[in-house]
C-alpha positions in Angstrom: -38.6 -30.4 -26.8 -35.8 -32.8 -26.1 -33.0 -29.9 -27.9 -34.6 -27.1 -25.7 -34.2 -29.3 -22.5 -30.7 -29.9 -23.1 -29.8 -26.5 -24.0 -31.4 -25.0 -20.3 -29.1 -28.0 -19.0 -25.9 -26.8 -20.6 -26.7 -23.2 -20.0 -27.1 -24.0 -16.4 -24.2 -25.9 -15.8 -22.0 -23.3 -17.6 -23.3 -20.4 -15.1 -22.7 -22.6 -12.6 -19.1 -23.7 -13.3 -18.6 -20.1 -13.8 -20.1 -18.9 -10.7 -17.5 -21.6 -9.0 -14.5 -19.8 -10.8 -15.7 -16.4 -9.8 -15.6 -17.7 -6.0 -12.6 -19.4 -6.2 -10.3 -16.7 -7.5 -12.4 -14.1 -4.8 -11.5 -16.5 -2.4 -7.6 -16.6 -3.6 -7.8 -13.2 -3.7 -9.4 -12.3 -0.1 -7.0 -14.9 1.5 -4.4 -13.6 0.0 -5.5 -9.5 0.8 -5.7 -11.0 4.5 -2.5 -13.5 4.3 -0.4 -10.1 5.7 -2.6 -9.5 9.0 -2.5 -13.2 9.7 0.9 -14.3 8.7 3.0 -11.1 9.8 6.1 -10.7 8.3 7.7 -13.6 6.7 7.4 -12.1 2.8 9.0 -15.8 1.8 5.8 -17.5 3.4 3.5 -14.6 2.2 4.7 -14.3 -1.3 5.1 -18.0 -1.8 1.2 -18.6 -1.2 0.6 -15.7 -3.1 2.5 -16.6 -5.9 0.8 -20.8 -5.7 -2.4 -18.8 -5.9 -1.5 -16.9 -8.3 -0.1 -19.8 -10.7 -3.2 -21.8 -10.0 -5.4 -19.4 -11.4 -2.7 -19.0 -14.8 -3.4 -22.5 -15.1 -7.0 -22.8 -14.5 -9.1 -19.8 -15.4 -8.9 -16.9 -18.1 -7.2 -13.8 -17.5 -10.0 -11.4 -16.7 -11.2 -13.5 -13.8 -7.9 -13.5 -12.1 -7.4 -9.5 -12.1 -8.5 -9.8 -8.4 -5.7 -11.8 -7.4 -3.1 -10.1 -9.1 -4.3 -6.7 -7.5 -5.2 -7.7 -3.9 -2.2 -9.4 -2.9 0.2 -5.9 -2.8 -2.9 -4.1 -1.3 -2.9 -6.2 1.8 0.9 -5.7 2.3 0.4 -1.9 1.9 -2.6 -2.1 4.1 -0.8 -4.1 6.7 2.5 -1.9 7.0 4.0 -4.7 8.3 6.6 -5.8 4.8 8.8 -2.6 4.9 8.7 -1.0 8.6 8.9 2.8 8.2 9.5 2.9 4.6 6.0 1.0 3.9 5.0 4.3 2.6 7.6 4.0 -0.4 5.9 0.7 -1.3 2.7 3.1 -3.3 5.2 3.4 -5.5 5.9 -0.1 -6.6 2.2 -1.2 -6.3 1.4 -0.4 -10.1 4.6 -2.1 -11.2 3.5 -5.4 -8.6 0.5 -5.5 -10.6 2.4 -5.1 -13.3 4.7 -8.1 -12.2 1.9 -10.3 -11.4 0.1 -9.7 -14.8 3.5 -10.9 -16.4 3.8 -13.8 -13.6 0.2 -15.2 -15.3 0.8 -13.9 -18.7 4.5 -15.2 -18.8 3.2 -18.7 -17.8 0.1 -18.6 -20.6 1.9 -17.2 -23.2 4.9 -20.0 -23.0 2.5 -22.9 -22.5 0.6 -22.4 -24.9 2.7 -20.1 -28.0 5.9 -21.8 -27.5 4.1 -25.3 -26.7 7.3 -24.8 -23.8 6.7 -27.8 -20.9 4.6 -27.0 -18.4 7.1 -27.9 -15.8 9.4 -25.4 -17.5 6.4 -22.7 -17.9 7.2 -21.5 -13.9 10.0 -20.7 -13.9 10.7 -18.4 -16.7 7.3 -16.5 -15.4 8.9 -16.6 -11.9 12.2 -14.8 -14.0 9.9 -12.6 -16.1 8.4 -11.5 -12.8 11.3 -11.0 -10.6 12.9 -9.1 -13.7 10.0 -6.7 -13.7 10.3 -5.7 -10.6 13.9 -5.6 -9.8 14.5 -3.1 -13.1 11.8 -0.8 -11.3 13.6 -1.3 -8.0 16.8 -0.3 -9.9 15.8 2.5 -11.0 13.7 3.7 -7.9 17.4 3.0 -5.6 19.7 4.6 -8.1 17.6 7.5 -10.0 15.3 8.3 -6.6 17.3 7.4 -3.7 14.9 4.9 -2.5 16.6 2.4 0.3 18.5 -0.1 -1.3 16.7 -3.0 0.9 14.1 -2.4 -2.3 16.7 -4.5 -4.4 16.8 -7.4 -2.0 12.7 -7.3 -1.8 12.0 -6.7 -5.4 14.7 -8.8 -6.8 15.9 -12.5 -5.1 13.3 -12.3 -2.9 10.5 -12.1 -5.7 12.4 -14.9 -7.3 12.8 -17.2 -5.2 8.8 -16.7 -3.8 7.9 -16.7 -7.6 9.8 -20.2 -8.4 8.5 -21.5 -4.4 5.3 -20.6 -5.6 5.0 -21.2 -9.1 5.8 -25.0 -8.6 3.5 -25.2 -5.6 0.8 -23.9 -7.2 1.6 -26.2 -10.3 1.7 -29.4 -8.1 -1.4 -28.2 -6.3 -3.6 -28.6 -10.0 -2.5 -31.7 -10.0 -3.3 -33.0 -6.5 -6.5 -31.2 -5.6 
């Protein structure tokens, strides 16, 4: 009777620590759909939270619970129109390669922590590089082969970078604190 009791314990507290994950990352991930329509402009502000957000959930969840936040981010942008003025329209074709980029962001900073037993102070910042690599070779190619505006290579490259180290480390110190 005892080993039954124990077992509905443990089964309940693991649906509930699950439950919490599930509505923290939905919460990263709604805050972080909305941060455009509240924040405005400044992509350094917006993709710096983004990118803490995005680094908290690398460090603290498995990667199939933190799809949401690596989609919803570059939606919100898009859905705003606020990031590229008139050429917001030219941003459906970087959202794939964003996901893309975030996915390697996470992956980058999993991969190294725990395959390369790397530091996990030094983890953040070759995601952030992995990340802003990604998407500056798209942007490359979209500016040179397509004609896209060359303001894309600015966005999608130092910009990304700098949000993606800004972030990272946030995000890093935040696990740590909270």
């Amino acid at each position: 009777m005892r080993c039954e009791e124990d077992n509905f314990w443990n089964l309940q507290e693991r649906f509930v620590s699950h439950n919490l994950e599930v509505i923290e990352v939905i919460s990263y991930s709604l805050i972080a759909f909305a941060l455009p329509f509240i924040l405005g402009h400044p992509q350094w502000l917006v993709g710096t939270i983004v990118n803490a957000f995005l680094m908290r959930c690398a460090i603290s969840f498995k990667l199939k619970t933190v799809l949401p936040i690596i989609i919803f981010p570059s939606l919100g942008v898009l859905c705003a129109g606020l990031l590229f003025g008139g050429y917001t329209s030219l941003l459906l074709f970087f959202i794939p390669v964003i996901w893309i980029g975030n996915l390697g962001y996470v992956l980058g900073y999993k991969y190294f922590l725990q395959n390369k037993k790397i530091s996990r102070w030094c983890c953040p910042t070759i995601a952030a590089f992995f990340k802003a690599g990604i998407l500056f070779s798209y942007a490359l190619l979209m500016v040179f082969g397509f004609g896209f505006p060359a303001m894309f290579l600015t966005t999608m490259g130092i910009i990304q970078l700098i949000t993606a180290l800004s972030g990272g480390y946030i995000g890093l110190l935040s696990t740590k604190i909270i």
